[in-house]
ROVEX-48562 format. One line per field, with one value per residue (C-alpha): x, y, z; residue in three letters. Coordinates in Angstrom, 3 decimals, always signed. Example, Ala and Ser with C-alpha at 12.3 -4.5 7.8 and 13.67 -1.06 7.14 Angstrom:
% ROVEX-48562
X	c(+12.300;+13.670)
Y	c(-4.500;-1.060)
Z	c(+7.800;+7.140)
aa	c(ALA;SER)
//
This chain:
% ROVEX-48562
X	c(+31.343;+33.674;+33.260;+35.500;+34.696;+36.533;+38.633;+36.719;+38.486;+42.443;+43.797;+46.551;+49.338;+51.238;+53.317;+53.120;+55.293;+55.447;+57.127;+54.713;+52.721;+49.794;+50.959;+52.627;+50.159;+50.922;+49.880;+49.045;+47.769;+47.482;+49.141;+51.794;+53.760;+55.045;+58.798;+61.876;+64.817;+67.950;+70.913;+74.335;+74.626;+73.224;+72.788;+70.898;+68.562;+70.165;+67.989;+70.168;+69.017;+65.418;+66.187;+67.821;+64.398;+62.551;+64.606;+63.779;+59.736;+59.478;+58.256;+59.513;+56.733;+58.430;+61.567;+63.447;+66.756;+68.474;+69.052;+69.370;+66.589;+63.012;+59.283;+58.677;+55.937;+56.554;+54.315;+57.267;+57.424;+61.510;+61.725;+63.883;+66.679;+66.681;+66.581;+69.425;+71.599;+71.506;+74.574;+72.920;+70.918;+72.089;+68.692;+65.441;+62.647;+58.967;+57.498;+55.410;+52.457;+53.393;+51.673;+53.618;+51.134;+50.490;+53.964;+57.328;+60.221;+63.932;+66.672;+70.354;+72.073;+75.529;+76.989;+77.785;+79.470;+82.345;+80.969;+81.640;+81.580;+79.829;+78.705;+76.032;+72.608;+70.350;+66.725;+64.284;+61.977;+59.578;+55.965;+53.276;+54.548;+52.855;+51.499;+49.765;+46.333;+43.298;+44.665;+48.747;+47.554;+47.464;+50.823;+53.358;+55.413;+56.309;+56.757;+59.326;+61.428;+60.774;+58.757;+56.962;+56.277;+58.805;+61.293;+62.052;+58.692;+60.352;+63.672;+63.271;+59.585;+61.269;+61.290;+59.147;+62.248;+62.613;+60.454;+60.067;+58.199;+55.949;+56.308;+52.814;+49.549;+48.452;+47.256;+43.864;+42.522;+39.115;+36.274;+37.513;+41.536;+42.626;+42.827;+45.990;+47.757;+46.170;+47.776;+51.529;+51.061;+52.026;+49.389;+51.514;+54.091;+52.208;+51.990;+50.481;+52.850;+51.106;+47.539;+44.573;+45.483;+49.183;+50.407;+53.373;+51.975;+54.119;+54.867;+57.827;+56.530;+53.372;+49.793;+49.202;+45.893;+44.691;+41.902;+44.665;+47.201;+43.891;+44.994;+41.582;+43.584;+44.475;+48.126;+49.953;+47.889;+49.403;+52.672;+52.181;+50.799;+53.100;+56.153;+54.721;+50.931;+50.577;+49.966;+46.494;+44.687;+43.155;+43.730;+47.930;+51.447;+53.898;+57.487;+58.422;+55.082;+55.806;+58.024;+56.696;+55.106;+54.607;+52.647;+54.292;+51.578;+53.891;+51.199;+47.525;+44.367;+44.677;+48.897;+49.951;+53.004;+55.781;+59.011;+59.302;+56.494;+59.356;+62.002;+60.350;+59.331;+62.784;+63.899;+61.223;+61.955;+65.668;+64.763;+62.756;+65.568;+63.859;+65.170;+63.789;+61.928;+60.287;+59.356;+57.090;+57.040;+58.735;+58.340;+60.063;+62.087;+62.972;+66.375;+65.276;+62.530;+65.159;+64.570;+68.328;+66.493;+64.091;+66.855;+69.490;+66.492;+66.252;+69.737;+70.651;+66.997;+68.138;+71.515;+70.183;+68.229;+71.076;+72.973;+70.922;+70.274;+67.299;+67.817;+66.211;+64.368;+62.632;+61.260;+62.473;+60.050;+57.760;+58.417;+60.518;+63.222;+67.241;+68.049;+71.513;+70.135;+71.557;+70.175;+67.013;+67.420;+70.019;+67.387;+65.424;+66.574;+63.926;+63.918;+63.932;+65.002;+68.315;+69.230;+72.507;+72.052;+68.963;+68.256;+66.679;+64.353;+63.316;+60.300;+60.106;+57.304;+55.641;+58.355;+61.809;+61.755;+61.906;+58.841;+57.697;+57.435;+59.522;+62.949;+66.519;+69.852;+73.652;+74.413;+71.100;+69.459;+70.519;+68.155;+65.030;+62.031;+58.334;+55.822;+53.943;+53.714;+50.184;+51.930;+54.636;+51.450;+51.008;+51.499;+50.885;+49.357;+45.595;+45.921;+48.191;+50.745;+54.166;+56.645;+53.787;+51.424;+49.079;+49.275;+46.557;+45.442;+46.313;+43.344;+45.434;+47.006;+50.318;+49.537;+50.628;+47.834;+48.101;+45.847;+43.683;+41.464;+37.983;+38.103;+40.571;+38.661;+35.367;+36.997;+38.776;+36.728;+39.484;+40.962;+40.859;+39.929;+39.407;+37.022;+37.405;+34.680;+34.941;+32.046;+33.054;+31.077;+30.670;+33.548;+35.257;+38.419;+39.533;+42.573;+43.656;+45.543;+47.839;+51.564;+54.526;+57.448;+55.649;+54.709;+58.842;+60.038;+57.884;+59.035;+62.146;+62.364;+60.599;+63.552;+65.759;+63.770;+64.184;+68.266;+68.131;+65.937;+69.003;+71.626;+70.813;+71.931;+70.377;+72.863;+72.795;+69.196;+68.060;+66.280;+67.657;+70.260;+72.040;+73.932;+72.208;+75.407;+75.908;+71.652;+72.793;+75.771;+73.311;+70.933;+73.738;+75.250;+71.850;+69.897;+69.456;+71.635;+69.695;+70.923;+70.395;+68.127;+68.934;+66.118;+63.872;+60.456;+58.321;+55.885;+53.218;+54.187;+57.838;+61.098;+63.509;+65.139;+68.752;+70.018;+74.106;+75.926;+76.219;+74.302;+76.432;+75.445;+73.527;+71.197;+67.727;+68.040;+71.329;+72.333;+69.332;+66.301;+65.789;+65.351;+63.866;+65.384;+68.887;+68.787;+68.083;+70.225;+73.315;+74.994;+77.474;+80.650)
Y	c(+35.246;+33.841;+31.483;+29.020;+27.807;+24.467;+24.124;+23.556;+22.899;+23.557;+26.414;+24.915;+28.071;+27.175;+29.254;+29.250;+30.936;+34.588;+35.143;+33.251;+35.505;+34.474;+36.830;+39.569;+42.836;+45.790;+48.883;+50.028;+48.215;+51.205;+54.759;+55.369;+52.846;+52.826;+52.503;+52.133;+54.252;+53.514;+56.540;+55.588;+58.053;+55.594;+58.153;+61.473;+62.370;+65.261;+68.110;+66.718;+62.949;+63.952;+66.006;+62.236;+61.324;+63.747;+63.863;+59.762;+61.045;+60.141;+61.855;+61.171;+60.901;+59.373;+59.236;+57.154;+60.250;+58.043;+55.447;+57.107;+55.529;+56.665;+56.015;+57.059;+57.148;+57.377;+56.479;+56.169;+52.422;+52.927;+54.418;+51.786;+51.918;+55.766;+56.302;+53.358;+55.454;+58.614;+59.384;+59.362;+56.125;+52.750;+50.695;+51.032;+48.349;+48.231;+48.278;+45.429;+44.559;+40.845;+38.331;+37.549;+35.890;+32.630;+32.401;+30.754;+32.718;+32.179;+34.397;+35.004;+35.705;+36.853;+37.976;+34.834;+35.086;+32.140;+28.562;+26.996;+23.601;+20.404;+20.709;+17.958;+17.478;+19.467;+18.995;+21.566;+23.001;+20.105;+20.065;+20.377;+23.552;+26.205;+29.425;+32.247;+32.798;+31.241;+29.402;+28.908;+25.272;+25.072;+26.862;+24.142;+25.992;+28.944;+25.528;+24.518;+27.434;+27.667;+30.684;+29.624;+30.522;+28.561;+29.515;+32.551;+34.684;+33.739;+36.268;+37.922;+39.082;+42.264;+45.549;+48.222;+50.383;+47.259;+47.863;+45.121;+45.757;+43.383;+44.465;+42.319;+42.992;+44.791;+44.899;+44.069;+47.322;+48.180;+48.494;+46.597;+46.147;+42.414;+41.999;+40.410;+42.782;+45.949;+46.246;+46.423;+48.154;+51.529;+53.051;+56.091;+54.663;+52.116;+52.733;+51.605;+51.710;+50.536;+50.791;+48.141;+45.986;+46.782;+49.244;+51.558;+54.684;+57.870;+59.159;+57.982;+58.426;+56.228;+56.382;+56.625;+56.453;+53.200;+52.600;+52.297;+49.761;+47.951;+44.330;+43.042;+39.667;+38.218;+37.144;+40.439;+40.065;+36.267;+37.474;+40.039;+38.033;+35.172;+37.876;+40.615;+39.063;+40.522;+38.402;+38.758;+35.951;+36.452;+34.132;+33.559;+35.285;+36.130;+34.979;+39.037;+39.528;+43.252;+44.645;+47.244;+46.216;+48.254;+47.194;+48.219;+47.184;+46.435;+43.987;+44.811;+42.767;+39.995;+39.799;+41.741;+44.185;+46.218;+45.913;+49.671;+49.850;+47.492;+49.462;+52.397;+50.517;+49.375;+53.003;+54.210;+51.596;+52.368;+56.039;+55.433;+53.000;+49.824;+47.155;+43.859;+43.581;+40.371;+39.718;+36.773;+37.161;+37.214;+37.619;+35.565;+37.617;+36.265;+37.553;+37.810;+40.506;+43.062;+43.044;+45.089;+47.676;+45.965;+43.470;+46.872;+48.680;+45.634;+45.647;+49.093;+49.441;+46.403;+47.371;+50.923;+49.304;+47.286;+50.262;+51.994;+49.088;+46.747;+43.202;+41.973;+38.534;+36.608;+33.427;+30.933;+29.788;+26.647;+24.709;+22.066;+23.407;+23.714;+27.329;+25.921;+24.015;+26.659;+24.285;+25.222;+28.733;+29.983;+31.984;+33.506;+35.558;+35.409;+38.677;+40.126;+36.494;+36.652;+40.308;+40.619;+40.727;+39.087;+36.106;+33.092;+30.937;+27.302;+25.884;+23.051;+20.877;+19.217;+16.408;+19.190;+17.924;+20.059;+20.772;+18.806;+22.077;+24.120;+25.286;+24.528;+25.882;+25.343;+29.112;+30.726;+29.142;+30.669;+29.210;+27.140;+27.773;+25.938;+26.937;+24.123;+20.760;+18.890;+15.626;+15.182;+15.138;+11.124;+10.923;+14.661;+14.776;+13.505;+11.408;+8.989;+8.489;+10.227;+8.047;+6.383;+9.522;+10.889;+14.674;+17.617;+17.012;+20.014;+20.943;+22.463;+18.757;+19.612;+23.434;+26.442;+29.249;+32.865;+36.057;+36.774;+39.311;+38.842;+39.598;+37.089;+34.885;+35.480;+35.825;+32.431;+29.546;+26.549;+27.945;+26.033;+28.961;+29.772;+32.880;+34.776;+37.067;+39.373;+40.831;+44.321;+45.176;+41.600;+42.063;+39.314;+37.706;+35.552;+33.080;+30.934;+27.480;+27.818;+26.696;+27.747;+29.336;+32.379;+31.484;+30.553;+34.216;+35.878;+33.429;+33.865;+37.396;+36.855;+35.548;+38.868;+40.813;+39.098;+39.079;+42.706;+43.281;+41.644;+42.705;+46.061;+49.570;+52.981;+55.119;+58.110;+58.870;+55.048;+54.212;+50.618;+49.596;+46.386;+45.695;+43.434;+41.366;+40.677;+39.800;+37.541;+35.676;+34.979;+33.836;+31.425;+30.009;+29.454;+27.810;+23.823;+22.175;+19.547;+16.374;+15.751;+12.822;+9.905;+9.864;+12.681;+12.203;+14.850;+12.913;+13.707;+16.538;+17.001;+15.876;+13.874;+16.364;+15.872;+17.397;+18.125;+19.252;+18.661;+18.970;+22.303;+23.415;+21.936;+22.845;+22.084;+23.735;+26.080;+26.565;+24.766;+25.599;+29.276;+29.109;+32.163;+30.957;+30.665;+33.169;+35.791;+33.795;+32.599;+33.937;+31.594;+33.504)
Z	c(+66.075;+64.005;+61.018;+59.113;+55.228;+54.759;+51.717;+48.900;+45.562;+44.830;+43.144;+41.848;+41.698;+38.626;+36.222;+32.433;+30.456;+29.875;+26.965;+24.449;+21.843;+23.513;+27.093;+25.387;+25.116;+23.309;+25.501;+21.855;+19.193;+16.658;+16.016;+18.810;+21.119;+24.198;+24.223;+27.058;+26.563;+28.044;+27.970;+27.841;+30.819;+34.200;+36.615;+34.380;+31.670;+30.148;+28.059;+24.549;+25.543;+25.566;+21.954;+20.754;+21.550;+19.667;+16.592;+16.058;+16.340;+19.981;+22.898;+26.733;+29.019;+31.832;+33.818;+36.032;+36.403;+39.064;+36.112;+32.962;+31.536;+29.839;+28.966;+25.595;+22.633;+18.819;+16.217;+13.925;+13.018;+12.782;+16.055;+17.522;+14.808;+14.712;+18.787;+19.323;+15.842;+18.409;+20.242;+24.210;+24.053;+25.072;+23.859;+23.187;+23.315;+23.137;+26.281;+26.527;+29.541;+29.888;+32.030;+34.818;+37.511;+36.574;+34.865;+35.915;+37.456;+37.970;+39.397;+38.869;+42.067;+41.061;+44.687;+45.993;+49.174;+49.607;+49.491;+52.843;+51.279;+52.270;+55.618;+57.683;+56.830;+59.368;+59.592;+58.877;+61.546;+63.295;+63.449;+65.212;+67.166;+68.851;+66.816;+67.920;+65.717;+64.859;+61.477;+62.894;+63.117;+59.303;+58.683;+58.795;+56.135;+59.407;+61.231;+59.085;+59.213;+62.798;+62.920;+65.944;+69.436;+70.353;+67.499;+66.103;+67.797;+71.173;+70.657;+67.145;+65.796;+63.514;+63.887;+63.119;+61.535;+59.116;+55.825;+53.164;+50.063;+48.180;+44.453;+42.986;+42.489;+45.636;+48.999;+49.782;+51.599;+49.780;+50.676;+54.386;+54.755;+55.362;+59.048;+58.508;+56.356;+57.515;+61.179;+59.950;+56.094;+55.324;+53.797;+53.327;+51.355;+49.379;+45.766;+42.779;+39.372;+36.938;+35.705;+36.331;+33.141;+33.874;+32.081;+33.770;+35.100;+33.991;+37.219;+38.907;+42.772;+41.781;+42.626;+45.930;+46.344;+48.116;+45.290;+43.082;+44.925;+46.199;+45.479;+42.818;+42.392;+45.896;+44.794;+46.159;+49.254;+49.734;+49.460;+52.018;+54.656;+54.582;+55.481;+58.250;+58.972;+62.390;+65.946;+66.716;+67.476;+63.661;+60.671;+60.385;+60.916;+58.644;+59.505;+60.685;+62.219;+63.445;+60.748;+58.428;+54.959;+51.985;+48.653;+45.165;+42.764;+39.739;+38.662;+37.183;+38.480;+36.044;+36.845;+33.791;+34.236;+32.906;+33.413;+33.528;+36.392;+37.677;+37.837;+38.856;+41.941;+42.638;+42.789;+44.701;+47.213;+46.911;+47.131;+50.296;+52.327;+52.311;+53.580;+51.414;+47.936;+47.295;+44.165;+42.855;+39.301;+36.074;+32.680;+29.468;+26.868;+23.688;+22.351;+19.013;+19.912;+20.813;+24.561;+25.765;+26.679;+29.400;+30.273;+31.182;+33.103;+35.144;+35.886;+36.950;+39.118;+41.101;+41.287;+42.401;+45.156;+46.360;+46.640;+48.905;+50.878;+49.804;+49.703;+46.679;+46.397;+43.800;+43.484;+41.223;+38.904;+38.509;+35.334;+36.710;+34.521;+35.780;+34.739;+33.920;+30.858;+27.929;+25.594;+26.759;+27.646;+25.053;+23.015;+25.642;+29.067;+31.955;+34.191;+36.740;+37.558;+36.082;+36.981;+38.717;+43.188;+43.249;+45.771;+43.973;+46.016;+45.111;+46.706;+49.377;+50.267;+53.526;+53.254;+52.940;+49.300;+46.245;+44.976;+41.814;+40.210;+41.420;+38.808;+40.326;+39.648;+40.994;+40.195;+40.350;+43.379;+46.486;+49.412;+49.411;+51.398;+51.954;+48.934;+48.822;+46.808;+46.088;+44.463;+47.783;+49.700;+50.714;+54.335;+55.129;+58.764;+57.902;+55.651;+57.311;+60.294;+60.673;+62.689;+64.227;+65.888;+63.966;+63.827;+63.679;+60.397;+57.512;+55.161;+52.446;+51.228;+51.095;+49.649;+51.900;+53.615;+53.157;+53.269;+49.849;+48.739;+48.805;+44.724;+44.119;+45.802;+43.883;+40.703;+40.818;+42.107;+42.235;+45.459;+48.639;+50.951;+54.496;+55.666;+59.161;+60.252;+63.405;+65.348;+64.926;+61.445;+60.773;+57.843;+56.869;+55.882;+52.987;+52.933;+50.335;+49.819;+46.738;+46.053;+43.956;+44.139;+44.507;+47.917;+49.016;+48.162;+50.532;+53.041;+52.408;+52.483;+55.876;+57.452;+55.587;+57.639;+60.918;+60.110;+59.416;+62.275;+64.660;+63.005;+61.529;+63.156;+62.514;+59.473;+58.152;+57.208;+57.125;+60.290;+60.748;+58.071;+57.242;+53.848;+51.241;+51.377;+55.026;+55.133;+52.073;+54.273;+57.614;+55.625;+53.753;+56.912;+58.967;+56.350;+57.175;+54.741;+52.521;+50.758;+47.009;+46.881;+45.542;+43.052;+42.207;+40.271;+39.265;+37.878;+34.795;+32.569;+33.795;+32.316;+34.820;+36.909;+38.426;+41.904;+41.597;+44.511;+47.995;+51.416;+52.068;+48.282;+45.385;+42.610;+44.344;+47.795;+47.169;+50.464;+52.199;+53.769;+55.445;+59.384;+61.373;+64.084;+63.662;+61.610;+64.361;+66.701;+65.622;+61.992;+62.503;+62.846)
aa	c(UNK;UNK;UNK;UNK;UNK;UNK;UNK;UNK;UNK;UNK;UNK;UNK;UNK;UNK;UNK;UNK;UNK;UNK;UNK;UNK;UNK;UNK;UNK;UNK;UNK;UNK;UNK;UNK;UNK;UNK;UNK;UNK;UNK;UNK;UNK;UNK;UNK;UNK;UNK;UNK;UNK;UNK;UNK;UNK;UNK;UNK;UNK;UNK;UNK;UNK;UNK;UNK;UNK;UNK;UNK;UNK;UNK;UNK;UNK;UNK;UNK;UNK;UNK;UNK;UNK;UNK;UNK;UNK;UNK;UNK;UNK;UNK;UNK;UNK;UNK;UNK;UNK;UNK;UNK;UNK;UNK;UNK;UNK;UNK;UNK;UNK;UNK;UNK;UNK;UNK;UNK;UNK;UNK;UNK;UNK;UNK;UNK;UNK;UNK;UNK;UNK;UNK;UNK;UNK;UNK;UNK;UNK;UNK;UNK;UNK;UNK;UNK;UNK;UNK;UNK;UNK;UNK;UNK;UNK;UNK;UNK;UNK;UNK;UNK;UNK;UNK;UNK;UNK;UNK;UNK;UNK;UNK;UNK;UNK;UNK;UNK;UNK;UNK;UNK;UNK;UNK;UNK;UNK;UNK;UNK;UNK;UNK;UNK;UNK;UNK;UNK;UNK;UNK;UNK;UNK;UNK;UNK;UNK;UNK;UNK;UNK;UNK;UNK;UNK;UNK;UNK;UNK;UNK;UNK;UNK;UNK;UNK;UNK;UNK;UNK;UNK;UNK;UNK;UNK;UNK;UNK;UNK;UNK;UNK;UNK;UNK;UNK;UNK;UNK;UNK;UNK;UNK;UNK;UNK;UNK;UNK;UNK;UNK;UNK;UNK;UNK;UNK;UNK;UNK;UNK;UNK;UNK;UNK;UNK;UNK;UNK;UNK;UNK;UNK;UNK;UNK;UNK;UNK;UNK;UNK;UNK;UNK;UNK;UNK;UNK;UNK;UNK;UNK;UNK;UNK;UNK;UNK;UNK;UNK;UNK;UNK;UNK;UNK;UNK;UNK;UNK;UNK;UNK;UNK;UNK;UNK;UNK;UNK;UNK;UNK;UNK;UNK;UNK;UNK;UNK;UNK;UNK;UNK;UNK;UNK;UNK;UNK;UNK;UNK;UNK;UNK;UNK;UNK;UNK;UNK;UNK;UNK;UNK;UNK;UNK;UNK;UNK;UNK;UNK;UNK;UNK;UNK;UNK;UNK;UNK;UNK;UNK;UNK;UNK;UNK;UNK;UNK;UNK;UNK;UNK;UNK;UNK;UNK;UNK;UNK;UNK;UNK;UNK;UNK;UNK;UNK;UNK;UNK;UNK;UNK;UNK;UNK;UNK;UNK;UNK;UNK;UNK;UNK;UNK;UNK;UNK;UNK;UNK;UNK;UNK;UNK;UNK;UNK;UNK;UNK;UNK;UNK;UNK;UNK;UNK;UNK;UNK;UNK;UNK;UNK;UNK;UNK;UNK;UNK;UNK;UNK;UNK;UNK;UNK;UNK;UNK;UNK;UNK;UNK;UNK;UNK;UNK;UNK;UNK;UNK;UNK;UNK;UNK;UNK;UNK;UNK;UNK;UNK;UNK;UNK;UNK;UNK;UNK;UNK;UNK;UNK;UNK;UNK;UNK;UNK;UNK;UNK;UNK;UNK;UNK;UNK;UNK;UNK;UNK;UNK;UNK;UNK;UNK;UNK;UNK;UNK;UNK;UNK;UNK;UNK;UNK;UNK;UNK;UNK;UNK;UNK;UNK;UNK;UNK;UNK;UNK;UNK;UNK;UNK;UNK;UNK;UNK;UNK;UNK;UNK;UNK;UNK;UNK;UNK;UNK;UNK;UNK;UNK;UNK;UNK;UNK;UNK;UNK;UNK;UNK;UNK;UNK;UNK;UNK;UNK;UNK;UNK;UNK;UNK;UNK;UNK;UNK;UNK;UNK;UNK;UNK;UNK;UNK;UNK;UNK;UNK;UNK;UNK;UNK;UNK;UNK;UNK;UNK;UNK;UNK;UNK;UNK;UNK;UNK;UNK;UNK;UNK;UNK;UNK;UNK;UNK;UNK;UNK;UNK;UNK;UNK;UNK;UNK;UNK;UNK;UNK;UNK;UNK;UNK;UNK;UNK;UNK;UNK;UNK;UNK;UNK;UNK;UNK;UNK;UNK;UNK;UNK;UNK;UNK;UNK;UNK;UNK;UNK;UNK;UNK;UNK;UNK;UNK;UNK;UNK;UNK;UNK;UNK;UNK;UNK;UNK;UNK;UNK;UNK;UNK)
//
């Protein structure tokens, strides 16, 4: 038999900042630190780099070869100013666990393929239409990029050769695997890279025993579901609902990470041909606190990924902020965010507005997708008409569903949730209402995998292969353009905030909405 739990109260998924003393967490408080090393040489570690090392009192204990950079300790309290006087190393900075789950995120996407210009408004995906499982009812936010039995499930559900890679806190697979994660996850290839309170592990093939990339906080498990959740009559489906997941658990149980743990996983999905990394997270680095170190290990690991054919994705944060503002953001740099070739996403609610919350960007923001949006929630089917019929009502008031771990769900009692048990063992399911920006970048990467999965081609020794760049230019011209509004309130606890651009381009939506349909359909050319 199975059961449902209506919502009960709202867990309310919004970001604070990272970067504040308050988040930062030395891995050690006393004697030695943890430090990342960065050689002037991108592509080796040679035997004299690791002596640089030693002669400024640290010792390597980690390393990432394929881009010349390090995990080190010292207990020397000048080991920064006598590693970065050596004559192999680029820049050294403490490594830091910072928490980046709640926290707000924003992404620099450099590659920008040519801008096509003003083009027609086109309206997102319609609701209701028909999904497959128990909960599809609920998912309006598949509806609106139509990833629907009668959109993109109809011609383009992914392929199995297509691999995308949830780098968060985890997939929930102890002691019972999420029914609606479990079916398409590689248990093989998941990984945990970082220990439970987030500290990077030293070995650069990760953990790969399930007990350590179990996901104890629920938002990893989210993120997976909304992109591959299978069809099967259970719970939801994910937008590529039989394409290959894998969790990277760059995040510890309470959302703590480091950005080495990051890059690591970017190279070990590199390493391993993935096709997409989404990425719902971010952490806050002050200039001042000598941060070159994490901001260049960032850069090359993404670059490192992209060149080996992962499409990276990231969601764009939720302070309301525009990224643009250099007033605001001249003293601190926000990463991975802001690394060069990743995809910024902006978050949508029930209504194809920008979410109250969600940040914005003319040159950062690269496509929009539904995450969710509590305060653009008046008229949402049950609590009103739309155009005159009244719809099947949602429960989630204007939030978005997704699979969560039954730990997350214990451990935080604001979430709406939704419980599926099957008769088989009587184990059950947990699924969560929660919004942010975190919840567009798995979406979006969604619809990556479906363009790969249509457009790709076996090559070489990757299984199914399509460049970053050409996923990034389908996904550009068959995202549903979206007007600047006239006037755009956030309401309590936000600043005014101003949409520039065009329907064909502009600083909420970038390029518009993502659509699973046309994406897998028509690229446009």
């Amino acid at each position: 038999m199975r059961k449902f739990l209506l919502p009960a109260l709202a867990l309310f998924a919004f970001f604070a900042f990272a970067g504040s003393a308050a988040a930062r967490t030395d891995v050690a408080s006393v004697g030695a630190k943890r430090y990342v090393v960065v050689f002037n040489q991108p592509n080796a570690i040679t035997a004299a780099a690791v002596k640089d090392v030693e002669a400024a009192g640290g010792t390597v204990i980690a390393r990432l070869n394929d881009i010349g950079a390090a995990l080190a300790t010292s207990a020397n309290p000048s080991f920064i100013a006598e590693a970065e006087g050596q004559s192999s190393i680029h820049a050294v900075s403490e490594d830091v666990v910072l928490q980046m789950i709640p926290e707000e995120n924003d992404v620099l996407m450099t590659e920008q393929q040519t801008d096509p210009g003003a083009g027609p408004v086109e309206p997102a995906g319609p609701d209701p239409q028909p999904m497959p499982d128990n909960l599809g009812r609920e998912q309006w936010d598949k509806m609106r990029m139509n990833a629907t039995l009668t959109g993109s499930y109809a011609v383009q559900q992914g392929k199995k050769q297509v691999v995308v890679a949830v780098l968060d806190t985890g997939a929930e697979v102890l002691p019972t695997p999420h029914v609606d994660i479990a079916p398409n996850l590689d248990f093989a290839r998941s990984r945990s890279f970082v220990t439970s309170a987030g500290a990077a592990l030293p070995d650069p093939n990760g953990d790969p025993n399930p007990a350590a990339w179990d996901d104890r906080n629920g938002h990893g498990s989210w993120c997976l579901s909304a992109v591959g959740a299978p069809i099967n009559v259970l719970g939801i489906s994910g937008v590529a609902p039989n394409v290959t997941l894998v969790a990277l658990k760059v995040l510890g149980d309470k959302g703590g990470g480091s950005f080495f743990a990051v890059a690591n996983a970017l190279v070990y999905a590199g390493n391993n041909k993935f096709d997409v990394a989404s990425m719902s997270f971010g952490g806050l680095l002050r200039h001042a606190n000598h941060v070159q170190a994490l901001v260049t290990i960032l850069n090359r690991a993404i670059q490192y990924a992209r060149q080996n054919g992962v499409f990276p994705v990231a969601s764009a944060g939720n302070n309301g902020q525009n990224l643009d503002d250099g007033e605001f953001f001249r003293d601190f740099v926000r990463y991975p965010v802001e690394a060069p070739g990743v995809a910024a996403v902006s978050a949508t609610g029930y209504f194809n507005q920008k979410a109250f919350y969600s940040n914005y960007s003319m040159s950062k923001v690269e496509f929009a997708a539904p995450g969710g949006s509590t305060r653009n929630s008046t008229g949402v089917p049950g609590s009103g008409l739309i155009g005159g019929q009244q719809l099947a009502p949602y429960r989630g008031l204007g939030r978005v569903l997704g699979a969560f771990s039954a730990e997350g769900i214990g451990r935080i009692q604001t979430v709406d949730r939704e419980e599926e048990c099957e008769d088989a063992g009587g184990n059950c399911s947990y699924y969560a209402w929660i919004q942010g920006t975190s919840m567009a970048a798995p979406n979006a990467a969604g619809v990556a995998a479906l363009v790969i999965s249509t457009y790709g081609r076996p090559q070489n020794d990757d299984p199914w292969y399509l460049s970053p760049t050409s996923v990034e230019s389908v996904m550009q011209q068959t995202a549903n353009n979206q007007p600047c509004p006239d006037f755009f309130s956030a309401g309590p606890g936000f600043q005014q905030q101003d949409c520039d651009g065009n329907a064909g381009h502009n600083s909420f939506f970038g390029k518009g909405i993502v659509d699973a349909l046309k994406a897998s359909t028509d690229h446009g050319s």
